[in-house]
C-alpha positions, 0 to 999 in steps of 0.5 A, a space after each residue: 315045189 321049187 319050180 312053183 316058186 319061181 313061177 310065182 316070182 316070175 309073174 311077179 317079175 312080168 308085172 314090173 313090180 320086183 326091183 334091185 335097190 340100195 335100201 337100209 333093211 333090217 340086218 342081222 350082223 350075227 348071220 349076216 342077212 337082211 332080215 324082215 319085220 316078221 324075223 324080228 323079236 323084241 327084248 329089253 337092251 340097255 343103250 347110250 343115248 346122246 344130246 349133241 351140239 352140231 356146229 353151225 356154219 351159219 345163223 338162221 335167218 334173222 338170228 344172228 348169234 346161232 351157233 349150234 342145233 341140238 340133236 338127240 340120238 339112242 344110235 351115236 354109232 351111226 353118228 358117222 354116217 350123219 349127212 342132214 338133220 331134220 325138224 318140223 316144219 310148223 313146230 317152234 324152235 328157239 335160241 337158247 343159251 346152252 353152257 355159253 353157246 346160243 343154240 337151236 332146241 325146240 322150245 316145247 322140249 328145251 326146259 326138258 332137256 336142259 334140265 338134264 344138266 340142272 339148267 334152267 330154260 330162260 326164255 329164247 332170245 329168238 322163236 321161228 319156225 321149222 321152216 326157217 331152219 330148212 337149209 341152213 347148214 352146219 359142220 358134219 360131226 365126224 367126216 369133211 363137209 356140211 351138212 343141212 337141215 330139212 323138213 320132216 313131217 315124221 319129226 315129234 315133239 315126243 323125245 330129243 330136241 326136236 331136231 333129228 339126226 339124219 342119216 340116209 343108210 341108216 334108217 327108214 326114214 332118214 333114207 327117205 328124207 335123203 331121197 326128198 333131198 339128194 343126199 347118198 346112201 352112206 353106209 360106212 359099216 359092213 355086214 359083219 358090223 365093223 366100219 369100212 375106210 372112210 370112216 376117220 382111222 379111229 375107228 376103222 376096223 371097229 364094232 359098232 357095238 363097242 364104237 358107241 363109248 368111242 364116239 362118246 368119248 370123242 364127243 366129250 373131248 371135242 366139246 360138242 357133247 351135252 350129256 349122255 345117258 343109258 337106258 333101257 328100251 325095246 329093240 329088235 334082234 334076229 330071231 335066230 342068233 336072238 342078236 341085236 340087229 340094225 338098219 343097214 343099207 345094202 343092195 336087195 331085192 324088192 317087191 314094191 306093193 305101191 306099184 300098179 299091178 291090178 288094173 291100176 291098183 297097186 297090191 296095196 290098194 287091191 289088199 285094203 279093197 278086199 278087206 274093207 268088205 269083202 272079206 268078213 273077221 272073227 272077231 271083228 277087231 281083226 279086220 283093223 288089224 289087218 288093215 293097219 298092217 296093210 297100210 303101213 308095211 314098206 315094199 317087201 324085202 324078199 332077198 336073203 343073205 343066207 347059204 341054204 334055201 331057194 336061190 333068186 335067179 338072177 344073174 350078173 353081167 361083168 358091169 354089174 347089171 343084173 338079168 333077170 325077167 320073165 323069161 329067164 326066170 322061167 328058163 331056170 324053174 325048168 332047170 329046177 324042175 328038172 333038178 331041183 334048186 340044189 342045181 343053182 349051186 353046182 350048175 353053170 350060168 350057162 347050164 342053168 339059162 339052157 332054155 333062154 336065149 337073148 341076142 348079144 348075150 355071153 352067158 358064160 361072162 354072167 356070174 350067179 347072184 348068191 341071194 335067196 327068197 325070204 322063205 316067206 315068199 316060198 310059203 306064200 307062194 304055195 299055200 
C-alpha cells in the first residue's frame, strides 16, 4: 500500500506537475501544519475589525490635498505584514474630509463607514477612478519603507472601504496581487503563531492572537485608527484541535492542477471535460456542484507538518536544493516495499536511495525532508 502510494506520486513527479513553493496555505498553530480546505470546520468566533488611515507620501494625481487611504481589515494582526493595498480598477474613490485629514474611501461605501463615528458623508472634494490610484505610495503602517497601491479585480464594494490591505504571506489573494507586482512573501509569524525578529520589539515573541488589542491599541495611540469594532463571524478552525486557524506562508508542496498534464490539458481542464457529459448525477444538482469545485479549488497542497503518516521522499542538499524525481522516487517505494514507511525514519539517505544513482551526487551529505502526504493524497491514490 505504502509502495503504491509513492508510485502514484512518482507519476505525478514524471509529469512535472509536483512543485516546492513559498505559499500561505492554511496553518493549524495548534499542531502546527498545513492543513487544506477538506480539514477545515466552520465555527462562530468573535473578532476585531479595524478602519485605518494609512499615510500617504503623496496625492493622487490631480488631488492635491490627499493625505490618507482608508483600509478596513477582520485581521489587524497581519497588519505588520502589510506591503500594498489594493482597489478596484473601474470603481469610484473620492476625497473626503475624515476628522480633518482629506482621504481616500470608495464613494459607494463612504456614508457607511462614516457613519460609524456619527459623521456625515458631504459630498468628495474630489471623484476618480481605481485606476488613478494605482501606484501611489504611502508609509507602511508598522515597519520602514513604502508601500503602493495596486489594482485588483477581487476588490468589493460589499464591506470596508474599498480599499484593501495587502499582504502577500497572508492571504490567497494578497499572495497573488504580490506576485502581479514583485513584492516578498513576508511572513513575520512562525509556526507556533508568535512573531519572528523583524517585527518592531513590541511585539516580538507574541501571539498573534493577543497581538490584535496590541495593535489596536498602538493604532489608536498613533492616531491612524478610525474605529475598531467586535463581531462575530464564520471562521475556519483545525478539524483536529478544533483550533482557529490562519493563512501563513511557509514552504510545501504542491501539486499544480493548471499544469498540462493530458495532452495538453491540464487535470483541471480534463476534470471539467468529464463532468460536463460524461459522467451522469443522481440527482442532477450534482453535476454543478462538482463543477464548481472543480473550477475554483487552488493547486493542492499535499504536504503536511506532522510526525506520523507516509513520508514525501524527498531529499535536501547541503544548498537547500531539493532531490526529488522519478526515479529517486522510485528508488524509495522499493525501500518501502521492502520495509514498510516506517524506514524513512530509522534508515540513512544513503540506505533509503540503495536503488538510485546520479552522478556527482554525495548522499551521505542529502538531509531527509520531514514532511508527510495529506492523507487524502494516500486514499486518492488507492481507491
Amino acid at each position: 500500500y505504502e509502495a503504491g502510494v509513492l508510485e502514484v506520486f512518482a507519476g505525478l513527479v514524471e509529469k512535472g506537475v509536483v512543485y516546492r513553493d513559498l505559499k500561505p496555505v492554511h496553518w493549524s498553530i495548534d499542531n502546527q501544519t498545513a492543513l487544506a480546505e477538506a480539514e477545515l470546520e466552520y465555527y462562530e468566533r468573535e473578532d476585531t475589525s479595524v478602519f485605518v488611515k494609512f499615510d500617504a507620501q503623496a496625492p493622487a494625481e490631480g488631488a492635491p490635498d490627499t493625505t490618507a487611504l482608508m483600509i478596513w481589515t477582520t485581521t489587524p494582526w497581519t497588519l505588520p505584514a502589510n506591503l500594498a493595498v489594493a482597489v478596484h480598477p473601474r470603481y469610484d474613490y473620492g476625497i473626503y474630509d475624515v476628522e480633518g485629514r482629506p482621504t481616500v474611501i470608495a464613494c459607494e461605501l463612504a456614508g457607511k463607514v462614516l457613519a460609524m463615528k456619527g459623521l456625515e458623508a458631504e459630498e468628495p472634494s474630489y471623484v476618480f477612478k481605481g485606476q488613478d490610484l494605482v501606484g501611489l505610495e504611502y508609509d507602511l503602517p508598522f515597519q520602514r519603507g513604502v508601500g503602493k497601491v495596486a489594482a485588483a479585480e477581487y476588490v468589493t464594494l460589499d464591506d470596508g472601504t474599498g480599499l484593501v490591505h495587502t499582504a502577500p504571506g497572508h492571504g490567497a489573494e494578497d499572495y497573488q496581487t504580490g506576485l502581479c507586482e514583485g513584492l516578498d512573501v513576508y511572513c513575520p509569524v512562525r509556526a507556533d503563531g508568535t512573531y519572528d525578529d523583524t517585527v518592531p520589539d513590541w511585539l516580538r515573541g507574541e501571539s498573534i492572537w493577543k497581538a490584535n488589542d496590541m495593535v489596536v491599541e498602538r493604532l489608536r495611540e498613533s492616531g491612524h485608527l478610525f474605529h475598531d469594532q467586535k463581531f462575530l463571524h464564520s471562521y475556519p478552525h483545525d478539524w483536529r484541535g478544533k483550533k482557529p486557524i490562519i493563512f501563513r506562508a511557509t514552504e510545501q508542496w504542491f501539486v499544480g492542477v493548471d499544469r498540462p498534464v493530458y495532452g495538453g490539458a491540464s487535470m483541471r481542464d480534463a476534470a471539467l471535460e468529464q463532468t460536463a457529459e460524461d459522467v451522469d448525477f443522481l440527482p442532477g444538482w450534482g453535476r454543478n456542484r462538482m463543477r464548481g469545485m472543480l473550477e475554483s479549488r487552488p493547486d493542492w497542497c499535499i504536504s503536511r507538518q506532522r510526525s506520523w503518516g507516509l513520508p514525501i521522499p524527498a531529499f535536501f542538499k547541503k544548498d537547500g536544493t531539493p532531490v526529488l524525481n522519478p526515479d529517486s522516487v522510485r528508488a524509495v517505494a522499493r525501500v518501502f516495499a521492502e520495509k514498510g514507511s516506517d524506514a524513512w525514519f530509522y534508515m540513512s539517505p544513503e540506505d533509503l536511495l540503495v536503488h538510485y544513482e546520479e552522478e556527482g551526487l554525495d548522499k551521505s551529505t542529502l538531509t531527509k525532508g520531514k514532511d508527510t502526504f495529506d492523507v487524502w493524497f494516500e486514499s486518492g491514490s488507492l481507491w
